[in-house]
N, CA, C and O of each residue as an XYZ file, in Angstrom:
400
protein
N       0.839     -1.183      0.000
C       0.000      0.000      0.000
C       0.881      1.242      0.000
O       1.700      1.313      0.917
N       0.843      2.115     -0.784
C       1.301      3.427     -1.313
C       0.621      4.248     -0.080
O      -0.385      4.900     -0.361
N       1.044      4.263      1.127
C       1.188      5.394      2.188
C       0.559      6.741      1.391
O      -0.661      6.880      1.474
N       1.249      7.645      0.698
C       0.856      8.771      0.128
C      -0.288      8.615     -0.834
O      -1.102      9.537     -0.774
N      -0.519      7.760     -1.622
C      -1.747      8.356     -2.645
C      -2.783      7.455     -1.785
O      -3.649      7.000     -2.532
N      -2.947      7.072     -0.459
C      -3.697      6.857      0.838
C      -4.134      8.112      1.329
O      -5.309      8.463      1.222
N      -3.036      8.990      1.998
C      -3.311     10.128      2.500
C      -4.255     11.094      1.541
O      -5.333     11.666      1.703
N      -3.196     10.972      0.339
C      -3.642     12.177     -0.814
C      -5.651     11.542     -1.305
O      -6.505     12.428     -1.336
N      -6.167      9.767     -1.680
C      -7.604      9.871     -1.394
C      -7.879     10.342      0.058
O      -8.278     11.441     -0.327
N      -7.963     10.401      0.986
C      -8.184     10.572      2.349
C      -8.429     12.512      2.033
O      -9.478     13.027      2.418
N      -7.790     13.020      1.614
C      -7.775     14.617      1.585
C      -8.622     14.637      0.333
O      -9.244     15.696      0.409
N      -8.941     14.061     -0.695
C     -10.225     14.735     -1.491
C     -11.057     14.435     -0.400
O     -11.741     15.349      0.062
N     -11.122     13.234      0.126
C     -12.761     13.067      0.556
C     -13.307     13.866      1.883
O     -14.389     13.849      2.470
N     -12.210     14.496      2.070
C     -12.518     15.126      3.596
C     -11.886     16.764      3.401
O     -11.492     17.412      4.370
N     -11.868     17.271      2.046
C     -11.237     18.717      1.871
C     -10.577     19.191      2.453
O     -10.770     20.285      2.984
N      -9.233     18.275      2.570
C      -7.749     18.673      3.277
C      -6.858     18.801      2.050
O      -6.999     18.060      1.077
N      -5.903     19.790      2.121
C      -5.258     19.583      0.849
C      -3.583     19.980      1.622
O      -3.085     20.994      2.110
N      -3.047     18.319      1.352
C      -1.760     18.337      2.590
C      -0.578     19.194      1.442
O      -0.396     18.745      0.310
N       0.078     20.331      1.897
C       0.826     20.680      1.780
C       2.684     20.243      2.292
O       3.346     20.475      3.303
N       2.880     19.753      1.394
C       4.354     19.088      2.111
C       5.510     19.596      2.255
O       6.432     19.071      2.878
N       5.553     21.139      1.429
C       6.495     21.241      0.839
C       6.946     22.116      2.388
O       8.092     22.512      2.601
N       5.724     22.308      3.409
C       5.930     23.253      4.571
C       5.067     22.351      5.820
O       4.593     22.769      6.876
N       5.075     21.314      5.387
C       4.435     20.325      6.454
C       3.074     20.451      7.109
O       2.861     20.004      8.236
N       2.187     21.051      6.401
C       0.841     21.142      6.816
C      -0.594     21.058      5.768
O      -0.686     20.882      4.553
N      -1.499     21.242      6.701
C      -2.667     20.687      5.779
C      -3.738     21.938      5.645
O      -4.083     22.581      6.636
N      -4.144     22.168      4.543
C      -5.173     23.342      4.466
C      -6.598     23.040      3.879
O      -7.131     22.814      2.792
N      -6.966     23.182      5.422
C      -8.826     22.944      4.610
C      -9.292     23.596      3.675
O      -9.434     24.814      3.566
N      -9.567     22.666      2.892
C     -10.516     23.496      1.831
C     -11.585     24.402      2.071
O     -11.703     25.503      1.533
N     -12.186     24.009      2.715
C     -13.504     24.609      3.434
C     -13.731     26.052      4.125
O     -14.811     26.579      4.393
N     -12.433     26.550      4.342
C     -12.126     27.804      5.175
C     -10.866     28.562      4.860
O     -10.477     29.698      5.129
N     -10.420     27.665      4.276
C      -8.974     28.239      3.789
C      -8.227     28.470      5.360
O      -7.682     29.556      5.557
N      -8.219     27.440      6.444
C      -7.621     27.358      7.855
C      -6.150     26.019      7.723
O      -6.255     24.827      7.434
N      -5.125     26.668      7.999
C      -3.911     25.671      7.827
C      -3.397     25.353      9.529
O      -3.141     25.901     10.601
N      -3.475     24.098      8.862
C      -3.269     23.021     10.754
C      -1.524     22.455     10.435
O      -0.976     22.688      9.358
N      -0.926     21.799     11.427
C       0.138     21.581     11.126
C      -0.169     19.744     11.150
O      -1.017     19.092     11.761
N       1.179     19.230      9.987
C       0.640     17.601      9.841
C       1.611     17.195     10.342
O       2.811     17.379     10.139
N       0.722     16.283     11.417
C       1.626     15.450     12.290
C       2.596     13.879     11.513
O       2.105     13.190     10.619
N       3.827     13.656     12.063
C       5.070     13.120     11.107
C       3.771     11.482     11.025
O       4.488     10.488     11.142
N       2.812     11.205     10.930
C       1.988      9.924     10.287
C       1.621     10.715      9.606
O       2.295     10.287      8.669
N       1.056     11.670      9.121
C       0.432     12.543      8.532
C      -0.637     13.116      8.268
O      -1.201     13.616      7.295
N      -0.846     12.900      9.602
C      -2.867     12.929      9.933
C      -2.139     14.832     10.245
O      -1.022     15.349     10.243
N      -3.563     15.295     10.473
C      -3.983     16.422     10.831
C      -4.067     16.828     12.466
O      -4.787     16.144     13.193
N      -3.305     17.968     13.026
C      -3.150     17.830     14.318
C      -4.470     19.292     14.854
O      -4.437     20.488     15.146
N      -5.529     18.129     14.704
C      -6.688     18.696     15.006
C      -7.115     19.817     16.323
O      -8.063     20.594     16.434
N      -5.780     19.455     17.374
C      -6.180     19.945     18.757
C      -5.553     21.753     18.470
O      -5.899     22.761     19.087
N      -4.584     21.635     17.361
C      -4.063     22.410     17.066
C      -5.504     24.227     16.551
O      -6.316     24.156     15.629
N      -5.374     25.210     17.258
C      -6.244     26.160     16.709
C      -6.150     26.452     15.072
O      -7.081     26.723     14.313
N      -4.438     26.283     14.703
C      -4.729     26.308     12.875
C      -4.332     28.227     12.905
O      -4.157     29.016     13.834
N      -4.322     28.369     11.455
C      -4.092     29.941     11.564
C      -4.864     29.844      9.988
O      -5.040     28.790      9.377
N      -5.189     30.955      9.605
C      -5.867     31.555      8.390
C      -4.867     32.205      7.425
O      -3.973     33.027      7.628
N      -5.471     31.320      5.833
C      -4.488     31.182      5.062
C      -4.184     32.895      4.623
O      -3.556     33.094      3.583
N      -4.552     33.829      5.272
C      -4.659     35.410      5.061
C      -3.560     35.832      6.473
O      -3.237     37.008      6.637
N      -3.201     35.040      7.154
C      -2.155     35.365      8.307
C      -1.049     34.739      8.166
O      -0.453     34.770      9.242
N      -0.211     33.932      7.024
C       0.431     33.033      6.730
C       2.137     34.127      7.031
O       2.012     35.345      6.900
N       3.343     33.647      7.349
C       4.568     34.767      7.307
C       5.121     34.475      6.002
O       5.010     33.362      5.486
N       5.723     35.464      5.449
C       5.912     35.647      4.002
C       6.814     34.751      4.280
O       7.020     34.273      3.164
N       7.941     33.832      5.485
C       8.911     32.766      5.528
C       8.035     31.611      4.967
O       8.449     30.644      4.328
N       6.878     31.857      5.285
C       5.945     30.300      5.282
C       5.754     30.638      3.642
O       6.101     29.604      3.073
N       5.423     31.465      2.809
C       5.367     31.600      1.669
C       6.090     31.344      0.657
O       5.770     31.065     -0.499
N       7.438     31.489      1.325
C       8.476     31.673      0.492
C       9.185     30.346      0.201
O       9.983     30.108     -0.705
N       8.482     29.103      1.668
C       8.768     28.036      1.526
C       8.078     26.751      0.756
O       8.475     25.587      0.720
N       7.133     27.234      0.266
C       6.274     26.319     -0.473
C       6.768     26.131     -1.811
O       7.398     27.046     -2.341
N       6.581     25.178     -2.347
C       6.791     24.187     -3.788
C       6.147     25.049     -4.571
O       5.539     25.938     -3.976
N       6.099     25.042     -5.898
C       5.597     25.671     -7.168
C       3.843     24.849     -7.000
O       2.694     25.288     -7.041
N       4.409     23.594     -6.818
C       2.828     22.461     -6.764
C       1.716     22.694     -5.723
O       0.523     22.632     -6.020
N       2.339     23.063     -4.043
C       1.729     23.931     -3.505
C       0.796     24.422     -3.458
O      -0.360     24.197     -3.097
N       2.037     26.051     -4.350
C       1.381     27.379     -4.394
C      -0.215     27.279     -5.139
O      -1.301     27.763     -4.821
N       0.320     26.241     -6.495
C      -0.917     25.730     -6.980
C      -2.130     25.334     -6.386
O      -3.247     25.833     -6.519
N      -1.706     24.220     -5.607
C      -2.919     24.164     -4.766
C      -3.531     24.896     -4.250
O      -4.731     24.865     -4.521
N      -3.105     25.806     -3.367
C      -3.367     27.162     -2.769
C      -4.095     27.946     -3.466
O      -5.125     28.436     -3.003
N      -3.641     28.195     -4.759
C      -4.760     29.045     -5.816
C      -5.454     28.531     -6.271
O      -6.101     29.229     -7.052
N      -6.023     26.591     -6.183
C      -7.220     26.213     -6.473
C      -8.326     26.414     -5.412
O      -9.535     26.432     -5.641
N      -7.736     26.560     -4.247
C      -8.636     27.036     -2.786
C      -9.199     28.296     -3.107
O     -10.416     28.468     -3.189
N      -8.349     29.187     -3.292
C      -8.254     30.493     -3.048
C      -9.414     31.296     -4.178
O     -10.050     32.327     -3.960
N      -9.424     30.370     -5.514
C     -10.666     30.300     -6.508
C     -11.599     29.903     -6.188
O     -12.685     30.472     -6.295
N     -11.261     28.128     -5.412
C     -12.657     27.444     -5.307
C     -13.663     28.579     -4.162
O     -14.799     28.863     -4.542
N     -13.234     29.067     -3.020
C     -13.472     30.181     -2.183
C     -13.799     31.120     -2.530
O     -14.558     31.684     -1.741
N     -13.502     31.855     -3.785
C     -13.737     33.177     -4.477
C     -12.963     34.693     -3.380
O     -13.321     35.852     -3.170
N     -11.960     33.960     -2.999
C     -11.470     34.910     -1.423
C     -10.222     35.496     -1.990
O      -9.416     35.189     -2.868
N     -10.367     36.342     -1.241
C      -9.260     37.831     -1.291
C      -8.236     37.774     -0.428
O      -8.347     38.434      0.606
N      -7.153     37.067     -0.627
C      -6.408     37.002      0.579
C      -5.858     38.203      1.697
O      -5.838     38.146      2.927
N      -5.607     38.840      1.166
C      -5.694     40.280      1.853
C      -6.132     41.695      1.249
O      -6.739     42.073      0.247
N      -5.606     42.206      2.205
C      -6.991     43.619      1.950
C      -5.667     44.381      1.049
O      -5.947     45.135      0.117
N      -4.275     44.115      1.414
C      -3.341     45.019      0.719
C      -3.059     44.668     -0.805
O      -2.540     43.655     -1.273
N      -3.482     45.641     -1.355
C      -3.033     45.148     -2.997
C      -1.817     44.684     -3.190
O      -1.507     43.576     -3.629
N      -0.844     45.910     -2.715
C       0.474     45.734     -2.600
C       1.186     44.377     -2.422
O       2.016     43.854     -3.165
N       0.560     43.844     -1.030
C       1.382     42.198     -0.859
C       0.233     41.414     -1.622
O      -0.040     40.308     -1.155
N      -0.388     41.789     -2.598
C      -1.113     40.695     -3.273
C       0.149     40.340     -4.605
O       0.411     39.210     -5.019
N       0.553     41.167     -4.911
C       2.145     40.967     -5.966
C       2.925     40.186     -5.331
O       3.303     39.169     -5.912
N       3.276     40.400     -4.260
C       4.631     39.997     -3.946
C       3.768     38.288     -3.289
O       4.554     37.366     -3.506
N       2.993     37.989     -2.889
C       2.275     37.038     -1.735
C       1.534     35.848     -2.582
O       1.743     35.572     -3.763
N       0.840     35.367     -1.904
C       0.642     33.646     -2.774
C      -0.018     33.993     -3.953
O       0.358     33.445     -4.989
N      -1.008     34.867     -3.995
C      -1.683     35.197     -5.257
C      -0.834     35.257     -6.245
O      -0.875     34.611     -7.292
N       0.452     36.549     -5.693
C       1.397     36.626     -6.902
C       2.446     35.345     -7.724
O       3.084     35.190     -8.765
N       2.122     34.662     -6.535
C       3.119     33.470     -7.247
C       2.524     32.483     -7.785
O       3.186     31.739     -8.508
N       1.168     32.238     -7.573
C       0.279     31.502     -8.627
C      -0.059     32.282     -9.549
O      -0.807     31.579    -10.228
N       0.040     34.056    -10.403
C      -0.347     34.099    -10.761
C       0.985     34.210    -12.267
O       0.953     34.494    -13.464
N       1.979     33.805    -11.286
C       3.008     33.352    -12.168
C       3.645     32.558    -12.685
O       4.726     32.614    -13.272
N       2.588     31.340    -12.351
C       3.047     30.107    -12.406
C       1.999     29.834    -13.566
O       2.266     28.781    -14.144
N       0.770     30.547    -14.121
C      -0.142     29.922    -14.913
C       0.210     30.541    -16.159
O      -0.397     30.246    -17.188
């Protein structure tokens, strides 16, 4: 049994979308990122932070595949990650919107 494309059905069916490239998981549902525990479940007890409070370190560390993901949320949501235009260039928007 393939461990990962386990986890990876497990996250369509429950709108987790595990980010690896920074070790965590981002609900689809809210756009709320939890941290993934080393089995790779979701560390639920955890409060999570909002994908609009993320540190540009945490940004800067994500995969190209990721960021992608991130901007299929960020569509499927129809959400504005922040209110500043300004870090909308430089911030996840900008790097998915350079990747398409």
């Amino acid at each position: 049994m393939d461990f990962g494309v386990s986890i990876m059905k497990e996250a369509k069916s429950n709108g987790e979308v595990y980010l690896m490239s920074v070790g965590c998981v981002l609900d689809s549902s809210n756009a709320m990122i939890y941290p993934m525990l080393a089995d790779g479940s979701t560390d639920l007890l955890d409060e999570g932070v909002s994908l609009r409070h993320v540190t540009e370190e945490w940004v800067d560390a994500l995969s190209e595949e990721d960021v992608v993901k991130i901007g299929e949320v960020v569509d499927n949501l129809n959400m504005n990650i922040v209110d500043d235009p300004e870090y909308l260039k430089d911030g996840i928007l900008g790097s998915v919107l350079e990747l398409k």
